[in-house]
Residue frames as a rotation matrix with the C-alpha (Angstrom) as fourth column:
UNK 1
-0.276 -0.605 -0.747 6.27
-0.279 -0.693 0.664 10.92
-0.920 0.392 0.023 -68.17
UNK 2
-0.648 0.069 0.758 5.32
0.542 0.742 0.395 8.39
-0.535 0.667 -0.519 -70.62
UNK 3
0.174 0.899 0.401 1.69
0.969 -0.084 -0.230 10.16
-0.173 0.429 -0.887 -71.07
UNK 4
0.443 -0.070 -0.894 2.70
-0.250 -0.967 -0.048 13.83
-0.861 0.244 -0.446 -71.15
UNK 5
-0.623 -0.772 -0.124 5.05
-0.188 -0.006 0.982 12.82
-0.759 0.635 -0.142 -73.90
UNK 6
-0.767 0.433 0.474 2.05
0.642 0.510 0.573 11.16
0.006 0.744 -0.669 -75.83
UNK 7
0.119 0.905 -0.409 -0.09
0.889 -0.280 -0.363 14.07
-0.443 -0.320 -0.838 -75.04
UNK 8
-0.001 -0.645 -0.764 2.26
-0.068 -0.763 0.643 16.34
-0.998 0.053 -0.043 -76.16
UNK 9
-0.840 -0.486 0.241 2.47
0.056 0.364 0.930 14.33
-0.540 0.794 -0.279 -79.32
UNK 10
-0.048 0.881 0.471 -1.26
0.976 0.142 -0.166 13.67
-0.213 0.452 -0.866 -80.25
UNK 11
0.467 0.469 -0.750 -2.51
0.487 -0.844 -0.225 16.95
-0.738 -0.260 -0.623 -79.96
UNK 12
-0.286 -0.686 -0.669 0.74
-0.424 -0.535 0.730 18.64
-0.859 0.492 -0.138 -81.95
UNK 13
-0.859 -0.071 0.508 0.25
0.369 0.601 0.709 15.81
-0.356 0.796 -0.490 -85.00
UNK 14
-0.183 0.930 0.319 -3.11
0.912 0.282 -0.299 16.73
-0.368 0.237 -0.899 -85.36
UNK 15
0.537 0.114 -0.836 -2.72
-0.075 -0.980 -0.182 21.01
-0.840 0.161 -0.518 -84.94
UNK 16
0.088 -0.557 -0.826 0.38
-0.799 -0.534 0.275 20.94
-0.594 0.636 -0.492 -87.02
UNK 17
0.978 -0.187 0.097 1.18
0.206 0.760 -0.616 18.40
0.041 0.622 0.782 -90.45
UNK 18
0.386 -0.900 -0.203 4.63
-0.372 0.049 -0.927 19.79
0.844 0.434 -0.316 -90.26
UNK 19
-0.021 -0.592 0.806 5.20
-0.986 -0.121 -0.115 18.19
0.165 -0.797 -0.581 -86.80
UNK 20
0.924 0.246 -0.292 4.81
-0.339 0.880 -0.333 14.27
0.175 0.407 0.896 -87.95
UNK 21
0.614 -0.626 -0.482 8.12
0.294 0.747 -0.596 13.92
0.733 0.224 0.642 -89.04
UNK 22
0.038 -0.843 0.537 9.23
-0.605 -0.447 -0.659 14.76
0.795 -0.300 -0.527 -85.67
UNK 23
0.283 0.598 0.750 7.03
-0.798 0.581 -0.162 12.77
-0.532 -0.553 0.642 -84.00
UNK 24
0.814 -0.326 -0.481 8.49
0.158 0.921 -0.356 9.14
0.559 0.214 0.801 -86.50
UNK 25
0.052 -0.972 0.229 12.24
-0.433 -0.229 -0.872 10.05
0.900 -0.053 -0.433 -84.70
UNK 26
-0.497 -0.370 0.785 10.84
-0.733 -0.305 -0.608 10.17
0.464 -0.878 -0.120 -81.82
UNK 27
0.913 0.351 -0.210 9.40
-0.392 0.898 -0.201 6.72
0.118 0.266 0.957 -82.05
UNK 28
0.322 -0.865 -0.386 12.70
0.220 0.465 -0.858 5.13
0.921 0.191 0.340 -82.83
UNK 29
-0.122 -0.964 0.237 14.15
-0.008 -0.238 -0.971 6.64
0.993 -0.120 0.021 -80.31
UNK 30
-0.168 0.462 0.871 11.80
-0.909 0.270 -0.318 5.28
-0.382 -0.845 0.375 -77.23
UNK 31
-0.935 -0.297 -0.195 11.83
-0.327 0.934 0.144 2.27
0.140 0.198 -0.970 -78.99
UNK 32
-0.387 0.865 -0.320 8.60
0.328 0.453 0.829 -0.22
0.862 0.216 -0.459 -78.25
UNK 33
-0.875 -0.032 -0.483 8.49
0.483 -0.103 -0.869 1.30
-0.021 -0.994 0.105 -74.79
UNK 34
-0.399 0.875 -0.273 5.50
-0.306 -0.408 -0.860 3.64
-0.864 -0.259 0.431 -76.07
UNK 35
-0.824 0.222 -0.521 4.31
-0.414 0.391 0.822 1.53
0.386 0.893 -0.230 -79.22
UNK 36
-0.531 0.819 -0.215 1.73
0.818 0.562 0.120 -0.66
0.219 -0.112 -0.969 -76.93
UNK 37
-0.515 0.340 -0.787 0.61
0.543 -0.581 -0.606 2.79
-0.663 -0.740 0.114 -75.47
UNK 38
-0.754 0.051 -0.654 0.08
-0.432 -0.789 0.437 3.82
-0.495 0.612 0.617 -78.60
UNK 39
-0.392 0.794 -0.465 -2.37
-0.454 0.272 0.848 1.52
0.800 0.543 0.254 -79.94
């Protein structure tokens, strides 16, 4: 689930600039769980 969520995310950040600041919330709110995945 982890990746679809980060697939979901990359992709969107990049098409849209106005979908960032949904994508920082949604950080916080998975906490460090997808922070190593991210980098």
């Amino acid at each position: 689930m982890a990746l679809n969520i980060l697939l979901d995310r990359f992709p969107n950040l990049r098409s849209d600039p106005d979908r960032p600041p949904r994508f920082l919330p949604s950080l916080s709110m998975t906490g460090v769980r997808e922070l190593p995945l991210l980098f």
